[in-house]
C-alpha positions in Angstrom: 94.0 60.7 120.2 94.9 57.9 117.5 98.4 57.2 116.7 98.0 57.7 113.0 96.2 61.6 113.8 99.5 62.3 116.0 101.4 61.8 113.2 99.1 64.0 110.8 99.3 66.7 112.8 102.7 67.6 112.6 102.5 66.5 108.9 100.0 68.7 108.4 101.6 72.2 110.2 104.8 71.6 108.2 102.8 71.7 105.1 101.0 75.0 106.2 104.1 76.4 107.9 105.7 76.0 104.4 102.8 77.6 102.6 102.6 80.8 104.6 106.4 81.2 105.2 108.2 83.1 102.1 110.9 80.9 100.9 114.5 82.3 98.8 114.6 80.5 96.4 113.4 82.1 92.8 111.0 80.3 90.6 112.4 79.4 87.0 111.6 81.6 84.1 111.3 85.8 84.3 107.2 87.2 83.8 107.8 90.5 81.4 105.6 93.5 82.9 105.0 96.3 80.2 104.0 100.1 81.5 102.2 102.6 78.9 103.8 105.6 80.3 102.9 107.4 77.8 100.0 108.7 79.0 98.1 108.5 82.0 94.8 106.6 82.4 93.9 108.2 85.8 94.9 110.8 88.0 94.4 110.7 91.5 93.7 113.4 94.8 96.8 114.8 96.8 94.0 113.7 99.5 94.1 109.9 98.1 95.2 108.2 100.8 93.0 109.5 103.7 91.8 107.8 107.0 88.6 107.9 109.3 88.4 108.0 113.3 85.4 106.1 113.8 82.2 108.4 115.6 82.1 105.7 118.2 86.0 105.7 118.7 86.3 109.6 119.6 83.3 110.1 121.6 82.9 106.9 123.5 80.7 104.8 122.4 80.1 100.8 121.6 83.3 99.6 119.8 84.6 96.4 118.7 88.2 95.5 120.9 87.2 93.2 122.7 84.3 92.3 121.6 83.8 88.7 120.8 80.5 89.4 118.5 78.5 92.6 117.3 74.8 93.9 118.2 73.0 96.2 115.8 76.1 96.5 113.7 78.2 97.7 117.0 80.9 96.0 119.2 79.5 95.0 122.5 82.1 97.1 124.8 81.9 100.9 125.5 85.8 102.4 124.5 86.9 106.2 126.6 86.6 109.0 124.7 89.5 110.0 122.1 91.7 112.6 123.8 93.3 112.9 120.1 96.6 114.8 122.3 100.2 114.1 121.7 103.2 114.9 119.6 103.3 111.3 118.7 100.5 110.8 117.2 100.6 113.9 115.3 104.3 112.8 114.5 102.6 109.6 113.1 100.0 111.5 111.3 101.9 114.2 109.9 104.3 111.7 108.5 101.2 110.5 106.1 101.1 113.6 104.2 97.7 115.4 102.9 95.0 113.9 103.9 91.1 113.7 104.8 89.9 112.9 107.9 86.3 111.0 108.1 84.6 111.2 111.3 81.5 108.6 110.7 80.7 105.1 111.5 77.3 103.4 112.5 76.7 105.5 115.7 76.5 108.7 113.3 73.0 108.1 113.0 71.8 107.6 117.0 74.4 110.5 118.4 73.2 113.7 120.0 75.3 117.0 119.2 76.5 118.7 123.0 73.6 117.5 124.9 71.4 114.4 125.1 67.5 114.1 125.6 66.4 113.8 129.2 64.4 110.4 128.6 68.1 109.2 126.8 70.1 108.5 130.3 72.5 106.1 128.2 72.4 108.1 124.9 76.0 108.9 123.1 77.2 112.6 122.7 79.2 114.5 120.8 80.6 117.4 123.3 81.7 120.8 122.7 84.8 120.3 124.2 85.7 116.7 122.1 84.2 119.0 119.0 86.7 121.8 119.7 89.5 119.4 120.2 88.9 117.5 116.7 89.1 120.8 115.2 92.3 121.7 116.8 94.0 118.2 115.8 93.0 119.0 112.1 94.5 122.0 112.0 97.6 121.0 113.8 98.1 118.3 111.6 96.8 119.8 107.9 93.8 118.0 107.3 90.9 117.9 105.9 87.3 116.9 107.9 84.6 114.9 106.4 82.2 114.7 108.8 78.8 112.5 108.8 75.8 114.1 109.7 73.4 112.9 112.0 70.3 111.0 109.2 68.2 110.1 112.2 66.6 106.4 113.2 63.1 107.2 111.7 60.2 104.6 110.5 59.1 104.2 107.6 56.6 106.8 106.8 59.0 109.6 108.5 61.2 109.1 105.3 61.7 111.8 102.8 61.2 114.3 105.5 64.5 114.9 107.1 64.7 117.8 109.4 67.7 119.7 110.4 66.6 120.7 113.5 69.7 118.5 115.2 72.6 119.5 113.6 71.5 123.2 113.3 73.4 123.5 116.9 76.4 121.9 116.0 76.1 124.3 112.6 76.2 127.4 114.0 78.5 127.2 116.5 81.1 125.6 113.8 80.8 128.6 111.6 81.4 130.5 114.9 84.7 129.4 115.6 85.7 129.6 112.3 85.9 125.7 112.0 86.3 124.1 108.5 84.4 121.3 107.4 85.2 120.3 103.6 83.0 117.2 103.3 79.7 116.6 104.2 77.5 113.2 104.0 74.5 112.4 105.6 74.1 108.9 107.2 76.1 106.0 107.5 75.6 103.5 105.2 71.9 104.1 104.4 71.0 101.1 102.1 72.0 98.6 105.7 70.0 100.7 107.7 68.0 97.6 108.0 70.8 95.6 109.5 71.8 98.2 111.9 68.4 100.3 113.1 65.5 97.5 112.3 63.3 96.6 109.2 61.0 100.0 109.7 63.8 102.1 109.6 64.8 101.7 106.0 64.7 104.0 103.6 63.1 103.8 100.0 65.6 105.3 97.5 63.4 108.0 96.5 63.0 109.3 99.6 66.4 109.2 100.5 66.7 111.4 97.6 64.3 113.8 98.9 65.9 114.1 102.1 69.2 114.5 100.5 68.2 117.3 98.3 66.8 119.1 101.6 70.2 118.1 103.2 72.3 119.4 100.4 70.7 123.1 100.4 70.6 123.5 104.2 74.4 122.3 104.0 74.8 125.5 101.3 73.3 128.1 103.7 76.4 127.4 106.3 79.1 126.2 103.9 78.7 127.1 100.4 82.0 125.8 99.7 81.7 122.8 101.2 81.2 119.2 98.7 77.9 116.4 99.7 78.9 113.1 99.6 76.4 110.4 99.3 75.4 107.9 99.6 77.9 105.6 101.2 76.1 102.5 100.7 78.0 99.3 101.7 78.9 97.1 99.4 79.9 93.3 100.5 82.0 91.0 99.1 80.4 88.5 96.5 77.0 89.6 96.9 77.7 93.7 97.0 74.5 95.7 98.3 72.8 92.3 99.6 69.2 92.0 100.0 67.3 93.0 96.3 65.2 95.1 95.4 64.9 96.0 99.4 68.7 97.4 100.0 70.0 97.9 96.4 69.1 101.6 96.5 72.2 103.4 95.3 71.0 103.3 91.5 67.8 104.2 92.0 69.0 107.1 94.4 71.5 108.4 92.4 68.4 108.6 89.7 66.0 109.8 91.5 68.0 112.8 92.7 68.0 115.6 90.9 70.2 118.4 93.2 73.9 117.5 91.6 76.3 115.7 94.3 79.9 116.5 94.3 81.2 113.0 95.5 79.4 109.2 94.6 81.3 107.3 98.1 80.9 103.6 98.8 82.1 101.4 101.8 83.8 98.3 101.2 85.3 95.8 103.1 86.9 92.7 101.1 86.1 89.8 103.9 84.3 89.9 107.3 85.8 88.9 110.5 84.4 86.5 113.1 82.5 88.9 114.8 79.9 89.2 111.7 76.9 87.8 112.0 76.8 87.2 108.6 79.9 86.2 106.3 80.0 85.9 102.7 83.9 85.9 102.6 85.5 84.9 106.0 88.8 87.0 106.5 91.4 83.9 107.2 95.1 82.9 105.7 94.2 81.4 102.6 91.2 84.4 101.5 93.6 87.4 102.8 96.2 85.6 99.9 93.8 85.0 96.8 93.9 86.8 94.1 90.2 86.2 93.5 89.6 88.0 97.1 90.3 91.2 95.1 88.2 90.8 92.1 85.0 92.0 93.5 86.3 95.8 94.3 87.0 96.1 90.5 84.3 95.0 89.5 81.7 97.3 92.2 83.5 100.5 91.4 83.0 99.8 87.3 79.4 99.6 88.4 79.3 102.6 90.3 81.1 104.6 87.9 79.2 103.6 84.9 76.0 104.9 87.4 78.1 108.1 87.8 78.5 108.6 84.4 74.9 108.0 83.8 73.5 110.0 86.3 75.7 112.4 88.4 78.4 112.7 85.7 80.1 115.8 87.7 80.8 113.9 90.6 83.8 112.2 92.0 84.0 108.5 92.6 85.1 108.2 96.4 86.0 104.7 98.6 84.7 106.9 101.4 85.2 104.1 103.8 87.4 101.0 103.7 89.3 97.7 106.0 90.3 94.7 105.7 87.6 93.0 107.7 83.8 93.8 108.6 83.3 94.6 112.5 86.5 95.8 113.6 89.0 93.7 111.8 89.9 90.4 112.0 92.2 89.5 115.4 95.5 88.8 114.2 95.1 89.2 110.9 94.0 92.7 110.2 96.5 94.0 112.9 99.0 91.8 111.1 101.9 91.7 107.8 99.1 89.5 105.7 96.4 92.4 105.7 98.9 94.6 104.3 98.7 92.6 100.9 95.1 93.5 100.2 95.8 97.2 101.8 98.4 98.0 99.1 97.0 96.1 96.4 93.1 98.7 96.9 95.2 101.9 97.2 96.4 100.5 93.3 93.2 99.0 92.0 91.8 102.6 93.1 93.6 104.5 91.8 93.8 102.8 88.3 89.9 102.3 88.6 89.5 106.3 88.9 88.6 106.7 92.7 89.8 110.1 93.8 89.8 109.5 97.6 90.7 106.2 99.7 89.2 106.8 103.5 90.7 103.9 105.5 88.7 102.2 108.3 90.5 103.7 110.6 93.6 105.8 111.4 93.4 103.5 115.3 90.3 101.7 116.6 89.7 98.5 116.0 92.3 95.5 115.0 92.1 97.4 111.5 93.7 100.4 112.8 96.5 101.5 111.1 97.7 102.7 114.3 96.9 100.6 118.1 94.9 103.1 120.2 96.1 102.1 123.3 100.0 102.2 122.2 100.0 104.4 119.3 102.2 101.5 117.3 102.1 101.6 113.9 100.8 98.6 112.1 102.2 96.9 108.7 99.6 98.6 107.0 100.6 101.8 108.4 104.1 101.5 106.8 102.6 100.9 103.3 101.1 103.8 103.4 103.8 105.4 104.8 105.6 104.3 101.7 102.8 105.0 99.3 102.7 108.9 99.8 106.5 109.0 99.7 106.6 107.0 96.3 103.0 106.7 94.4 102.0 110.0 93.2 99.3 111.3 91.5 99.1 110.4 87.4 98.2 106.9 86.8 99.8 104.4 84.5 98.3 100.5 82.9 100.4 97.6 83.7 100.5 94.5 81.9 101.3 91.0 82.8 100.7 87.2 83.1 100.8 85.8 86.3 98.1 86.4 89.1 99.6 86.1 92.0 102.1 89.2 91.0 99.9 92.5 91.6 101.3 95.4 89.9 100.8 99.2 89.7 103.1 101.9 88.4 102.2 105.7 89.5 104.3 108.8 88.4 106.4 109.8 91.3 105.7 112.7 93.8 108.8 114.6 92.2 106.9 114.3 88.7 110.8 113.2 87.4 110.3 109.6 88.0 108.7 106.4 87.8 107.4 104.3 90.5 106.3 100.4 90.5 104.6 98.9 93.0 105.0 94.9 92.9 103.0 92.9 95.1 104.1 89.0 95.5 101.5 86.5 96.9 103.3 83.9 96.6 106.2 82.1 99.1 108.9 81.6 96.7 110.6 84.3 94.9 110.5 85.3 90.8 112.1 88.1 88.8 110.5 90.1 86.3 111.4 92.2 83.4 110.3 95.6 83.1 110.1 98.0 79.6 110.6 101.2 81.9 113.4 103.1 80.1 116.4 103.7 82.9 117.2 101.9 85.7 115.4 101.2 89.1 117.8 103.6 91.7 115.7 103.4 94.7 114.1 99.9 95.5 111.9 99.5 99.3 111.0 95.9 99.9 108.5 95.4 102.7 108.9 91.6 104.3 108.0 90.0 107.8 109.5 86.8 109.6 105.2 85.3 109.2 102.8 86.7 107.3 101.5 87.0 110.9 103.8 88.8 112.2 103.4 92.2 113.9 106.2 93.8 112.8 107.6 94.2 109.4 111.4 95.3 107.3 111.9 97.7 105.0 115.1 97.2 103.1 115.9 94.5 106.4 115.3 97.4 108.7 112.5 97.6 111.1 111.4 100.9 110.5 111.0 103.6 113.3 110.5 107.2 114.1 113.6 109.2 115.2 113.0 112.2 117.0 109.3 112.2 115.2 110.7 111.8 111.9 111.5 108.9 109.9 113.3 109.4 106.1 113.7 107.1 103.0 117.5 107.6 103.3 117.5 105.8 106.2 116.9 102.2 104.5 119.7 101.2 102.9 120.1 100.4 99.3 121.0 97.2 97.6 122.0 96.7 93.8 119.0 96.1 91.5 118.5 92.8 90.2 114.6 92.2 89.1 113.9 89.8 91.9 111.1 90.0 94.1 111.4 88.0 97.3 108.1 85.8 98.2 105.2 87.3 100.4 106.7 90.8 99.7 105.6 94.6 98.6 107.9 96.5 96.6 108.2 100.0 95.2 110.7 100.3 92.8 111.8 103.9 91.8 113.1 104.1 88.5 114.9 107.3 86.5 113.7 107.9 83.5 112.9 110.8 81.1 109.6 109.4 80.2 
C-alpha cells in the first residue's frame, strides 16, 4: 500500500467516526417548534402499533438469517418451526400493549393448510398443532390475528377464478374451536407476484378484483364480523409499485372492485439490504440518516389515500406491513440504534398521514426483528416502541418547524391529560428548541447509544431491562428540563398542560 493511502486511511475513519458519533456540544441559536393543539388532524387505532410473525418464520420455511442473497423473493436457509412458548416472550409482548398480529409473508401464497400434496415431498405446511398454538399465544397475550390467505401460484388465464377449495379446511376447523380471526387478506403482495412466482403468474387488476369479491363473500359465510384487507401491494422506495403499466395495479384494482373493502394495506420498506437483487435505495449509514430517505412514505400514502377517497371511501388506510430493509434487514444496521431513527420517525409520519394500523416486519425473524429469535433480546427498535405505546396516544396534532434534520410529532397522551412530543435528532451535535406547549415538560425519555451501531441503547442513561417480566417508566430517572436535545437521539417529552 502507498505511503500517502496509509495516511488517508486513518484520516479518513476519523472524519467518519466523527460523523456518526453524537457529539455534546449544542449548536448556536434555538429552532422554535409550534403545536396546533387545538384540534386534532388525525386519530389513530389502539391497534396502531402492531407487528407480524412472518408465514415462513412460524412454520418453517426459507428465511433470510443467514442467508447471503434471496431466491424467488425468499432467504436461501430453511429456519425450525416457531414454538411461540415462554413467559418471556409473552412478557416482551405483553409489555407492547394492544396490538394486531399479521401472520403473512411471501410463502402465504405456496403453503398447504395441515397436509401437503403427495407429488409436494418438499412442500411447506401449516399444521394443526402450530395452528392451535398461534391461537393460544393470541389469546394469552390479547391480540388480534390478521391472517393472509392462501391466493394460489396460478397462470395467467387461471386469474379471476379463485377457488376456496384450500382454505375451506383450515375454515371450518377455525370456527370449530372457537378461534378468532379479525383480519383477513388474500395474497401477499399481489402486484410483485411477478418477482416472486414468475411472469405468468401475475395478475391483471381486474381480475384480481374478481377474485377478491369471490374472496370477500366466502370470508362472510365463516366470519361475518371479520374486515378484508387488500391489496397489500408493495411499494419501493423512489420508484413505488415498479414496473408500469404491468405491476401498478392497486388503482385500477381498487376501481375495478365493486364489493366495499374495510382496510386499503400497503407494504413498504424505506431501503433494501444487500441481499436484494434489486436496489433502488441501498440501506447503509449515510441513507438510514437522510432526511430525504423518508420523503417517499409521505408522499405513497397521499396517493393511496386520495385513491381511497376516490374509490373505497369507507375503508381504512393500513401500513399492513413495514421494516427498515427489503429481504430480512440489513446486517448490522436494521438489528442496530441507526434503524431506530427511521422506525420512530414512520410510526409519526403515520399517524399524522391518517394510517390506522402500523404492522411491523416482524415481532423476531430476520435482522429487522424487533425481537432476536434465537435470544428473545429486544432490539433498539423494540424500545421505541416500548416507549411509543407508553407516551403517544391516539389524537394527532401538526407540528411546525425549520430545520430538517429535527423530526417532530406531538400525540395526545394515553391518559388524555397530557401532551406528548416526540423529537427525533439526526444530527451529531446537540441543539435546543423552543416549544409553544402551554406548561412545562415533567416527564422527558431520551433514547441514545455509545454508535449509531450499537446494539444496545439508554433511556434516561439506563440500559433498560425487564424485572421480574415487567419494566416501568418510573424506573428511568428524571433530569431537570432544559430544551436540549442531545445529537443522534429520540426523545418523548411529556408535557402538563390543560390544553
Amino acid at each position: 500500500m502507498p505511503n500517502s493511502l496509509r495516511l488517508l486511511l486513518p484520516r479518513w475513519y476519523a472524519r467518519l467516526k466523527r460523523q456518526y458519533t453524537a457529539r455534546a456540544g449544542i449548536s448556536t441559536g434555538i429552532v422554535t417548534v409550534t403545536v396546533a393543539t387545538h384540534t386534532p388532524v388525525a386519530s389513530v387505532s389502539d391497534y396502531y402499533l402492531s407487528f407480524s410473525i412472518d408465514i415462513s418464520v412460524l412454520a418453517g420455511g426459507f428465511w433470510w438469517e443467514g442467508s447471503k442473497g434471496s431466491r424467488r423473493g425468499l432467504g436461501t436457509l430453511r429456519v425450525p418451526p416457531l414454538t411461540l412458548k415462554g413467559k418471556k416472550l409473552d412478557n416482551l409482548v405483553q409489555a407492547l400493549g394492544c396490538s394486531y398480529l399479521r401472520i403473512g409473508g411471501s410463502e402465504a401464497d405456496k403453503i398447504h393448510y395441515f397436509s401437503a400434496p403427495i407429488d409436494e415431498t418438499d412442500a411447506l405446511v401449516l399444521t394443526r398443532k402450530q395452528w392451535d398454538r398461534l391461537h393460544r399465544f393470541i389469546k394469552r397475550n390479547n391480540l388480534k390475528l390478521i391472517f393472509t390467505v392462501k391466493y394460489g401460484l396460478f397462470t395467467r388465464h387461471d386469474h379471476g377464478q379463485w377457488c376456496s377449495d384450500e382454505v375451506k379446511e383450515l375454515l371450518d376447523y377455525s370456527r370449530e374451536q372457537n378461534y378468532r380471526i379479525d383480519v383477513f387478506e388474500l395474497g401477499n403482495e399481489l402486484n410483485a407476484y411477478w418477482a416472486f412466482h414468475g411472469l405468468r403468474a401475475q395478475p391483471r387488476a381486474r381480475d384480481l378484483a374478481t377474485d377478491y369479491a369471490t374472496f370477500i363473500n366466502h370470508i362472510r359465510e365463516y366470519y361475518p364480523d371479520a374486515r378484508v384487507s387488500g391489496p397489500g401491494s408493495a411499494f419501493w422506495p423512489r420508484i413505488g409499485e415498479a414496473l408500469k403499466p404491468f405491476s401498478n395495479i392497486t388503482r385500477r384494482f381498487l376501481q375495478e372492485l365493486k364489493t366495499p373493502l374495510d382496510i386499503i394495506n400497503w407494504h413498504y420498506y424505506p431501503f433494501q439490504s444487500s441481499r436484494s437483487p434489486v436496489r433502488t435505495r441501498g440501506a447503509n449509514l449515510r441513507t438510514l440518516l437522510n432526511p430525504k430517505s423518508f420523503a417517499d412514505f409521505a408522499k405513497h400514502s397521499q396517493t393511496l389515500a386520495f385513491w381511497r377517497d376516490q374509490y373505497q371511501p369507507q375503508a381504512q388506510l393500513w401500513t399492513g406491513e413495514t421494516g427498515s430493509a427489503q429481504c430480512g434487514g440489513q446486517p448490522n444496521l436494521s438489528d442496530r440504534f441507526i434503524s431506530s431513527f427511521w422506525w420512530a420517525d414512520q410510526l409519526g409520519q403515520g399517524a399524522l398521514l391518517g394510517h390506522q394500523v402500523m404492522v411491523r416486519q416482524s415481532l423476531l425473524g430476520g435482522d429487522y426483528g424487533l425481537l432476536d429469535r434465537l435470544t428473545l433480546k429486544p432490539r433498539p427498535d423494540y424500545w421505541v416502541s416500548w416507549l411509543w405505546v407508553r407516551l403517544m396516544g391516539n389524537d394527532v396534532y401538526r407540528c411546525y418547524h425549520t430545520d430538517k434534520h429535527l423530526r417532530i410529532y406531538a400525540h395526545r397522551h394515553p391518559d388524555k391529560m397530557h401532551i406528548t412530543l416526540m423529537v427525533i435528532n439526526l444530527k451529531p451535535r446537540g441543539v435546543r428548541i423552543a416549544v409553544d406547549i402551554p406548561g412545562t415538560a415533567k416527564e422527558r425519555y431520551t433514547i441514545t447509544a455509545k454508535r449509531l451501531t450499537s446494539r444496545k441503547i439508554t433511556i434516561n442513561g439506563v440500559k433498560p431491562k425487564l424485572q421480574k417480566g415487567a419494566l416501568h417508566l418510573a424506573q428511568f430517572p428524571q433530569f431537570e428540563h432544559d430544551h436540549r436535545v442531545p445529537g443522534y437521539s429520540i426523545n418523548f417529552w411529556r408535557y402538563n398542560t390543560d390544553t
